[in-house]
VEXLO-197315 format. One record per residue (C-alpha): residue number from 1; residue in three letters; x, y, z. Coordinates in steps of 0.5 Angstrom, whole numbers, padded with zeros to 4 digits. Example, Ala and Ser with C-alpha at 12.3 -4.5 7.8 and 13.67 -1.06 7.14 Angstrom:
# residues 2
+-----+-----+-------+-------+-------+
|   n | res |     u |     v |     w |
+-----+-----+-------+-------+-------+
|   1 | ALA |  0025 | -0009 |  0016 |
|   2 | SER |  0027 | -0002 |  0014 |
+-----+-----+-------+-------+-------+
END
This chain:
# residues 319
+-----+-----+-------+-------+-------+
|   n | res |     u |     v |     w |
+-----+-----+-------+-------+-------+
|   1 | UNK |  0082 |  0222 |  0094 |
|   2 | UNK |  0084 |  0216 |  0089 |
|   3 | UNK |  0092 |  0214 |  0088 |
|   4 | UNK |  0095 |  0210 |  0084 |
|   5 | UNK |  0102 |  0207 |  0086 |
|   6 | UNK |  0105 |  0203 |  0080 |
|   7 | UNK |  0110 |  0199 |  0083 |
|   8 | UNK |  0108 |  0199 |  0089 |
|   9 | UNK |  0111 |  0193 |  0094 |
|  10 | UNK |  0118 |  0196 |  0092 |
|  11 | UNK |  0122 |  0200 |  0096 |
|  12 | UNK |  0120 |  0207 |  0096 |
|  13 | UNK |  0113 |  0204 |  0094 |
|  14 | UNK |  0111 |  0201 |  0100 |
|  15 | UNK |  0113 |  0207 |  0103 |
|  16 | UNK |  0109 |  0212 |  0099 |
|  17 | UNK |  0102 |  0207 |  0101 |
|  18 | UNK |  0103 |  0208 |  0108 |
|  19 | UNK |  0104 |  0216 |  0107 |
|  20 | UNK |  0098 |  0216 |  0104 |
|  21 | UNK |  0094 |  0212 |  0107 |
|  22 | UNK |  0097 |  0216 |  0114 |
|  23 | UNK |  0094 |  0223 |  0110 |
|  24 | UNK |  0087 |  0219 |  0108 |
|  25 | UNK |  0088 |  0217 |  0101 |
|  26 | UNK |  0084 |  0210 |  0098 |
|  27 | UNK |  0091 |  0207 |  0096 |
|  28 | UNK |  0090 |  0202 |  0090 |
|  29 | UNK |  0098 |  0199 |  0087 |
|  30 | UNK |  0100 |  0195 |  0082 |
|  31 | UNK |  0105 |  0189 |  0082 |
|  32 | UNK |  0108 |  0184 |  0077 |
|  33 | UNK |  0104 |  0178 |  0078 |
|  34 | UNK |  0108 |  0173 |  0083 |
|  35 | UNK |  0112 |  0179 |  0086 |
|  36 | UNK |  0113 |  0179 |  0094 |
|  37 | UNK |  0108 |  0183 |  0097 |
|  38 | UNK |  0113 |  0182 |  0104 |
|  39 | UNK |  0115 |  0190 |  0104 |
|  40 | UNK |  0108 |  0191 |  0105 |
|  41 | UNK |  0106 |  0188 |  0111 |
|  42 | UNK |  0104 |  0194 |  0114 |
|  43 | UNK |  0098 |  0196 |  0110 |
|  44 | UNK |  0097 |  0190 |  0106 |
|  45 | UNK |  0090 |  0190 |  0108 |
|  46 | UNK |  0088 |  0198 |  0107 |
|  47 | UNK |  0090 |  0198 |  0100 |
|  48 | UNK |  0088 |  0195 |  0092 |
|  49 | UNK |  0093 |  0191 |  0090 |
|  50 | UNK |  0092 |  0189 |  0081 |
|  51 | UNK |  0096 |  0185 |  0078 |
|  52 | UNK |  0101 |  0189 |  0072 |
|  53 | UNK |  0106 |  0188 |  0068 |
|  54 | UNK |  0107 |  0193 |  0063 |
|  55 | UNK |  0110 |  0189 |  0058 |
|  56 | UNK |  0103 |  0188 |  0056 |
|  57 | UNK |  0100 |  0194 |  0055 |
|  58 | UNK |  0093 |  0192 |  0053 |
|  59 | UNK |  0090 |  0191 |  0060 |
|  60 | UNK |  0093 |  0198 |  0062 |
|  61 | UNK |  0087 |  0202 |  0060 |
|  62 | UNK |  0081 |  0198 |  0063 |
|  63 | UNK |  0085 |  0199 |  0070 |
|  64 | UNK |  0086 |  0205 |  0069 |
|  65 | UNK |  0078 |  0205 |  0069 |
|  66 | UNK |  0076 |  0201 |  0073 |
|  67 | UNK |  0081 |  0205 |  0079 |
|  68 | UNK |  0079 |  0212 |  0076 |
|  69 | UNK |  0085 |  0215 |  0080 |
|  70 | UNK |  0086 |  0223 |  0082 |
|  71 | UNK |  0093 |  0222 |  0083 |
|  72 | UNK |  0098 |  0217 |  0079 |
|  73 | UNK |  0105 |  0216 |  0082 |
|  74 | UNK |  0109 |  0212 |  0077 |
|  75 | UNK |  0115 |  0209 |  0080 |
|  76 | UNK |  0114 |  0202 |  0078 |
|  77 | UNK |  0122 |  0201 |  0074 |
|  78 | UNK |  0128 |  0197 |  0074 |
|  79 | UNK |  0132 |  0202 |  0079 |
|  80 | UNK |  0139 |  0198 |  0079 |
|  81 | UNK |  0144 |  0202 |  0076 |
|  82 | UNK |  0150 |  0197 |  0076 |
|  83 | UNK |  0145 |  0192 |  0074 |
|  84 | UNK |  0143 |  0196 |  0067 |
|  85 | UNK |  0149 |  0195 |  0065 |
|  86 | UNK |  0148 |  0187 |  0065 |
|  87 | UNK |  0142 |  0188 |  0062 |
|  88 | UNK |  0140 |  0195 |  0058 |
|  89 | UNK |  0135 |  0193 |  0054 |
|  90 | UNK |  0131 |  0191 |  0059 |
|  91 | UNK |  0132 |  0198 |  0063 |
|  92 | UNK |  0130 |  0201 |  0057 |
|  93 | UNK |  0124 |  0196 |  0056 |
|  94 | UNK |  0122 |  0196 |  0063 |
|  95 | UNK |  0123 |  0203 |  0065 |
|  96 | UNK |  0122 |  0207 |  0057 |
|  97 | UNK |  0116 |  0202 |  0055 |
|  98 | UNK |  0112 |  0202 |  0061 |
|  99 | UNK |  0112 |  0209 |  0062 |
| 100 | UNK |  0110 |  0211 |  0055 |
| 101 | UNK |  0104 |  0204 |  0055 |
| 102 | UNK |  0102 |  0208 |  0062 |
| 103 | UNK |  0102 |  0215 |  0059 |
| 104 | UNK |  0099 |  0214 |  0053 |
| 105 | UNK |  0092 |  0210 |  0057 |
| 106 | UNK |  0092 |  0216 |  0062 |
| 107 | UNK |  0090 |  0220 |  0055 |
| 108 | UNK |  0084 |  0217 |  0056 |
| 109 | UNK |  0083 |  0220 |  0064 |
| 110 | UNK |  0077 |  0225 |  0065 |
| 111 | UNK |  0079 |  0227 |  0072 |
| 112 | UNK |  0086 |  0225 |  0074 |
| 113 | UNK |  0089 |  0232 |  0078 |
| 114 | UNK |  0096 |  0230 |  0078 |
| 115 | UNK |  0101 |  0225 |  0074 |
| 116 | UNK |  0107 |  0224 |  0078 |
| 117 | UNK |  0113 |  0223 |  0074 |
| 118 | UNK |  0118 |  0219 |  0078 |
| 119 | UNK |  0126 |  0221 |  0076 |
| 120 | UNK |  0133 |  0221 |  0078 |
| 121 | UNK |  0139 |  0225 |  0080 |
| 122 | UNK |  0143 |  0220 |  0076 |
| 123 | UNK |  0140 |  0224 |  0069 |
| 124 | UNK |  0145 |  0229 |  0071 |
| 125 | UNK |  0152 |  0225 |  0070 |
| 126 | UNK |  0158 |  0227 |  0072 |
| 127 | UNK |  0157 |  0234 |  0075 |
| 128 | UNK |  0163 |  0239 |  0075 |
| 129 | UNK |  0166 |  0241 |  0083 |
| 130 | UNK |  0164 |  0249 |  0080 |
| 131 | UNK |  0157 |  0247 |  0079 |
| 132 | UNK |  0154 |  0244 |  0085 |
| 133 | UNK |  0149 |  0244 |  0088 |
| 134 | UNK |  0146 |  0242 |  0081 |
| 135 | UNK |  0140 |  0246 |  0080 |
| 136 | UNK |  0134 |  0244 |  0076 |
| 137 | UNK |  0136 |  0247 |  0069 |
| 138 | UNK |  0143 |  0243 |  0069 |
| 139 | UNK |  0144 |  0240 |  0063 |
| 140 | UNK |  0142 |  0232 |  0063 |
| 141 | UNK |  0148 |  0227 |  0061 |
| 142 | UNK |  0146 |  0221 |  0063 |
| 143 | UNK |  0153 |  0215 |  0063 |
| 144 | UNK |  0149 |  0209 |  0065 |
| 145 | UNK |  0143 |  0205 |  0062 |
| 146 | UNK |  0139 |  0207 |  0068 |
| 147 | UNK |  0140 |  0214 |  0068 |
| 148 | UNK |  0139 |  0214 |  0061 |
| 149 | UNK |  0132 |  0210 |  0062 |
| 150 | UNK |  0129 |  0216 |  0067 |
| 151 | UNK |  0132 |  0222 |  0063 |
| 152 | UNK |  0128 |  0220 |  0057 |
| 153 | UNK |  0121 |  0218 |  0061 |
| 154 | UNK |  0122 |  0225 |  0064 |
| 155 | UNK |  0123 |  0228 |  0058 |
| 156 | UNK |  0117 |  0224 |  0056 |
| 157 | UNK |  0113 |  0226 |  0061 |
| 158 | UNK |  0114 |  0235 |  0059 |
| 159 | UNK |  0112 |  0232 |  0052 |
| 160 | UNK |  0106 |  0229 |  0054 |
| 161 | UNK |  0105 |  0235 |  0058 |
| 162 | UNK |  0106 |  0239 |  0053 |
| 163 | UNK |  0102 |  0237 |  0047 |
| 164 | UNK |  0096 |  0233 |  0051 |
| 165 | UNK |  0095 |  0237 |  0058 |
| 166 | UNK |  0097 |  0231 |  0061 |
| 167 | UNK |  0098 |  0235 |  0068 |
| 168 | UNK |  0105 |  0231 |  0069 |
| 169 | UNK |  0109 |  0233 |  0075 |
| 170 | UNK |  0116 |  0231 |  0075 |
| 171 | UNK |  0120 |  0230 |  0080 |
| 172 | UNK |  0128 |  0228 |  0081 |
| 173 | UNK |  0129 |  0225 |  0087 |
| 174 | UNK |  0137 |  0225 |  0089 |
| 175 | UNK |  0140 |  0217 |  0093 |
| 176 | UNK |  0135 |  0214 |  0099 |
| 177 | UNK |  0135 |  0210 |  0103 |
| 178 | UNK |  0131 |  0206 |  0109 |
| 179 | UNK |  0128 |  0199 |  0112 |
| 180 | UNK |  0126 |  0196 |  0105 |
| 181 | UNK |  0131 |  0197 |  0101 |
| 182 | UNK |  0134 |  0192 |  0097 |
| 183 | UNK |  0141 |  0190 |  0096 |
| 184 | UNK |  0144 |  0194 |  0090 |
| 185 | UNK |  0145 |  0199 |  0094 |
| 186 | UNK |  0151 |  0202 |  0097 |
| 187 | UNK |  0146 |  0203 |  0104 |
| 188 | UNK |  0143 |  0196 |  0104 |
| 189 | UNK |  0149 |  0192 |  0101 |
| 190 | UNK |  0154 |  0195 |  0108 |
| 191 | UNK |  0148 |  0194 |  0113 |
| 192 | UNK |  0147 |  0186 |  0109 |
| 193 | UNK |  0154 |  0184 |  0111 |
| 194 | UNK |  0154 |  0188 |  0118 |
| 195 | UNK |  0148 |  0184 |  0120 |
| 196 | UNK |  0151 |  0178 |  0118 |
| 197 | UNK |  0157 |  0178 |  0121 |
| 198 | UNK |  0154 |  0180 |  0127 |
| 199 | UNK |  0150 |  0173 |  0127 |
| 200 | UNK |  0156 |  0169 |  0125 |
| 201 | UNK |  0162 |  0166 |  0129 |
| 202 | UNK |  0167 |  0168 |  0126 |
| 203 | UNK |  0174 |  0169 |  0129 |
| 204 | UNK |  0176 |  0175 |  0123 |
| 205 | UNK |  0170 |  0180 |  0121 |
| 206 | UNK |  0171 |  0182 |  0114 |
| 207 | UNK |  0166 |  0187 |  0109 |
| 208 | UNK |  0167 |  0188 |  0102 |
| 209 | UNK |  0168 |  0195 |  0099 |
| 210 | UNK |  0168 |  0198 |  0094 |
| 211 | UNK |  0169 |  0206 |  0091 |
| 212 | UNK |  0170 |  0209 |  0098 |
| 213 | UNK |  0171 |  0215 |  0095 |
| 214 | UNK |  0164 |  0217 |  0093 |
| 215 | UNK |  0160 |  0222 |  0095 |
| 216 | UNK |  0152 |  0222 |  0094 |
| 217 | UNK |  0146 |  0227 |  0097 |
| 218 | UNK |  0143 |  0222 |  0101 |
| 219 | UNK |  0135 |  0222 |  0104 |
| 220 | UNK |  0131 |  0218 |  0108 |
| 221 | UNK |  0126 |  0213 |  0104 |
| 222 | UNK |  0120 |  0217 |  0108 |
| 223 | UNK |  0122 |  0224 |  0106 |
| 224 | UNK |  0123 |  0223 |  0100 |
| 225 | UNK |  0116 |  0220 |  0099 |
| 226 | UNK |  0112 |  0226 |  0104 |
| 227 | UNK |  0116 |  0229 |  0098 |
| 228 | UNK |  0112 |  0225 |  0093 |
| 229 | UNK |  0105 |  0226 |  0096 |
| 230 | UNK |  0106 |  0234 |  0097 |
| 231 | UNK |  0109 |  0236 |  0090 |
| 232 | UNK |  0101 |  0231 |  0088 |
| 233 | UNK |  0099 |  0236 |  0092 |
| 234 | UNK |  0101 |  0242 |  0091 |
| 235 | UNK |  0107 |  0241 |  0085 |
| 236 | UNK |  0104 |  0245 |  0078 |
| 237 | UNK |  0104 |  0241 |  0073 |
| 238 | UNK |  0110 |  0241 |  0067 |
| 239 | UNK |  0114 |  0243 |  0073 |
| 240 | UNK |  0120 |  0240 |  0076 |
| 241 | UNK |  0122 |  0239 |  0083 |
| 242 | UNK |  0128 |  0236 |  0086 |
| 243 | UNK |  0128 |  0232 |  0093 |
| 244 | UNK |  0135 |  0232 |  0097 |
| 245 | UNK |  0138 |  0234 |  0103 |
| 246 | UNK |  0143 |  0238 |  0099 |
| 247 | UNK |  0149 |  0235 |  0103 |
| 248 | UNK |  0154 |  0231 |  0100 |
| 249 | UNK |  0156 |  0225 |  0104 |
| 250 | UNK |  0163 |  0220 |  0103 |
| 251 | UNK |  0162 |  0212 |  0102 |
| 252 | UNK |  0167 |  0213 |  0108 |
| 253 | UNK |  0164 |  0216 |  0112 |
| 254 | UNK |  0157 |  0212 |  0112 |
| 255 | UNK |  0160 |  0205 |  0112 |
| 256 | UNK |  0164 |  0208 |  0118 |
| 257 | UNK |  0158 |  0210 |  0122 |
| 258 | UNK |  0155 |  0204 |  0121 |
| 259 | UNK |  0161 |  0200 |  0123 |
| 260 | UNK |  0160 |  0205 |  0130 |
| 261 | UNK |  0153 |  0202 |  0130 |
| 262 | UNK |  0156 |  0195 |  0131 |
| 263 | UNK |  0159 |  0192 |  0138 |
| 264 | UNK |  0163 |  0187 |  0133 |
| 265 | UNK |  0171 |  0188 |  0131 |
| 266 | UNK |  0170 |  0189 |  0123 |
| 267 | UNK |  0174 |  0190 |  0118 |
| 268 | UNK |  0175 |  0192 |  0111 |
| 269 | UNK |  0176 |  0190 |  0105 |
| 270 | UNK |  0176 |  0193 |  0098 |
| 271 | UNK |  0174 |  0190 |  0092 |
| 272 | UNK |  0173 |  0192 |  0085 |
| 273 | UNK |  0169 |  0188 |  0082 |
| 274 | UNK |  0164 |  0192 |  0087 |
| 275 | UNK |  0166 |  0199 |  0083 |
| 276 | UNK |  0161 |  0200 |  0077 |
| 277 | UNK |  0164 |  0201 |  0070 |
| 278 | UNK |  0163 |  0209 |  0070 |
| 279 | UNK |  0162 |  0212 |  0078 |
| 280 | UNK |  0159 |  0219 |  0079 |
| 281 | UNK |  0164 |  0222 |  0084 |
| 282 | UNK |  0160 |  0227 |  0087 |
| 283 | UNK |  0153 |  0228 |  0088 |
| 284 | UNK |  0149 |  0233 |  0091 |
| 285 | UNK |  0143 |  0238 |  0090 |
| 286 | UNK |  0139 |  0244 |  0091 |
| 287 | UNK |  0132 |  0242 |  0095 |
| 288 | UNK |  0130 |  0250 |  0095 |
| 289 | UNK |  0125 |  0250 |  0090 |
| 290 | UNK |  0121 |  0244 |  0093 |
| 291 | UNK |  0123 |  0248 |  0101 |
| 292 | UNK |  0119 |  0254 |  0097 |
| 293 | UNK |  0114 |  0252 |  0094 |
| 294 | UNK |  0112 |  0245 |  0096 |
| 295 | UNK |  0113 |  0247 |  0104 |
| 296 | UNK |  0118 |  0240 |  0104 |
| 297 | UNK |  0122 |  0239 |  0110 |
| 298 | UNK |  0127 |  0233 |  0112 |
| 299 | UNK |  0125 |  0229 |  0118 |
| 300 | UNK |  0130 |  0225 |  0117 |
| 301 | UNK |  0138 |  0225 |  0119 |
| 302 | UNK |  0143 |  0221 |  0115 |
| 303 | UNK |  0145 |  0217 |  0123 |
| 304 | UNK |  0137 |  0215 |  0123 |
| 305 | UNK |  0136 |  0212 |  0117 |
| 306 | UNK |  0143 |  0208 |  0117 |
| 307 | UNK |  0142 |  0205 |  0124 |
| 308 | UNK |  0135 |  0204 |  0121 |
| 309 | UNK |  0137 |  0200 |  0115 |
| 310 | UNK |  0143 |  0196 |  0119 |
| 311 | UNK |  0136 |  0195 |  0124 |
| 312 | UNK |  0132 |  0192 |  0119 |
| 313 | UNK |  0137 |  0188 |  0116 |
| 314 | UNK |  0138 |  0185 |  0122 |
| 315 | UNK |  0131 |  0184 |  0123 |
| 316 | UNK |  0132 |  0179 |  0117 |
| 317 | UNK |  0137 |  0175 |  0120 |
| 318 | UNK |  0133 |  0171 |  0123 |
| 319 | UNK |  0128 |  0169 |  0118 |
+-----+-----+-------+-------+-------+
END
């Protein structure tokens, strides 16, 4: 089997490739020209790798062609929340625009078995205590441009499935986190500071904080790309399937834990600037139905990927 990754040197890509290449797919990926490839060291040389920006949609269709994938999964976006804010327009452009250039070559597609439409938590807004879990048919109230961005990429895609028979499968992946991850991220950004503080010399050991109060559904990066290759597999399309861990964890509590994973004295600090414009106070989802029907399962536990990320900051320290 053929899959294409789109965007596929990011984060959950990179990750994704060695899954499948772990489950005997040929993996091709796209990246933007003169993207760092650094994230896929692992696997750079059992992998495709084409030069893509979506802004020119023009190429999209003769490597679309060229590849003749059975599975597609799109994960190529700009996936900041904080950082839509500075500049929505290029969420709206990267994100919308590029899904609907790829969508409308996929058109043109004979043998392509799977789309996996990759969406988020964030499409749900600011959920009330009385309606978690948040199960698959809550209504979608998007409060930032990102979240924005995906709700209209994964409405787009039940369209095209709708209309065209493109064999669309979405899937809305709750907060993850793992090695690779970039800073942005409540995980990443705690692990950064820690690692830093542990290869200094300062006498005063302080991090940076900001909403503490928080409370997301956080998955490990590898579980929730195992996510993406079983709904490819066994997903029906114009379906929706949620991956999570249906546990709701405090920022308080995860930068306690990593601070527990230091031999040094750290302390504290908040800061609002790091606080976004509007924060979602909790998130937490209800996994049953990737459970039942995609035989999904979490390897992972929260303590893993926290010392796995911290680790892979560390790592960094000296390079």
């Amino acid at each position: 089997m053929k899959a294409l990754i789109t965007g596929v040197p990011g984060f959950a890509g990179s990750h994704l490739a060695e899954n499948l290449l772990g489950h005997g797919y040929k993996v091709y990926g796209t990246h933007l020209p003169g993207e760092s490839l650094r994230n896929l060291s692992e696997c750079r040389n059992r992998i495709e790798l084409f030069p893509m920006d979506f802004h020119k949609p023009e190429k999209i269709p003769s490597l679309l062609k060229n590849i003749n994938p059975d599975y597609i999964f799109h994960l190529a976006a700009l996936p900041s929340v904080g950082g839509s804010f500075l500049d929505p327009h290029e969420t709206y452009l990267v994100n919308f625009m590029g899904t609907f250039h790829l969508l409308q070559a996929v058109l043109d597609l004979k043998k392509l078995r799977k789309f996996i439409m990759v969406s988020s938590s964030d499409i749900y807004g600011v959920v009330r205590k009385n309606d978690l879990p948040i199960k698959i048919n809550h209504p979608l109230r998007p409060v930032s441009p990102y979240a924005v961005s995906k709700a209209a990429c994964d409405m787009m895609g039940y369209q095209y499935f709708k209309n065209y028979g493109l064999p669309v499968v979405r899937v809305r992946s709750f907060s993850h986190s793992g090695p690779r991850q970039a800073r942005g991220f409540v995980i990443p950004d705690l692990s950064f500071q820690i690692a830093q503080l542990e290869n200094s010399r300062k006498k005063q050991k302080v991090i940076k904080v900001g909403n503490l109060k928080a409370r997301r559904d956080i998955s490990d990066v590898r579980d929730i790309v195992d996510g993406y290759r079983l709904a490819a597999e066994k997903g029906r399309p114009g379906e929706v399937y949620q991956l999570c861990s249906g546990k709701a964890h405090a920022i308080s509590t995860l930068l306690n834990k990593l601070i527990k994973l230091s031999n040094d004295d750290i302390k504290t600090e908040i800061d609002q600037r790091l606080s976004r414009p509007t924060d979602l106070p909790v998130l937490k989802g209800d996994v049953s139905k990737a459970e039942n029907k995609l035989g999904y399962k979490r390897k992972y536990s929260i303590n893993d990927t926290l010392k796995d990320c911290l680790d892979y900051y560390r790592s960094l320290q000296g390079g």
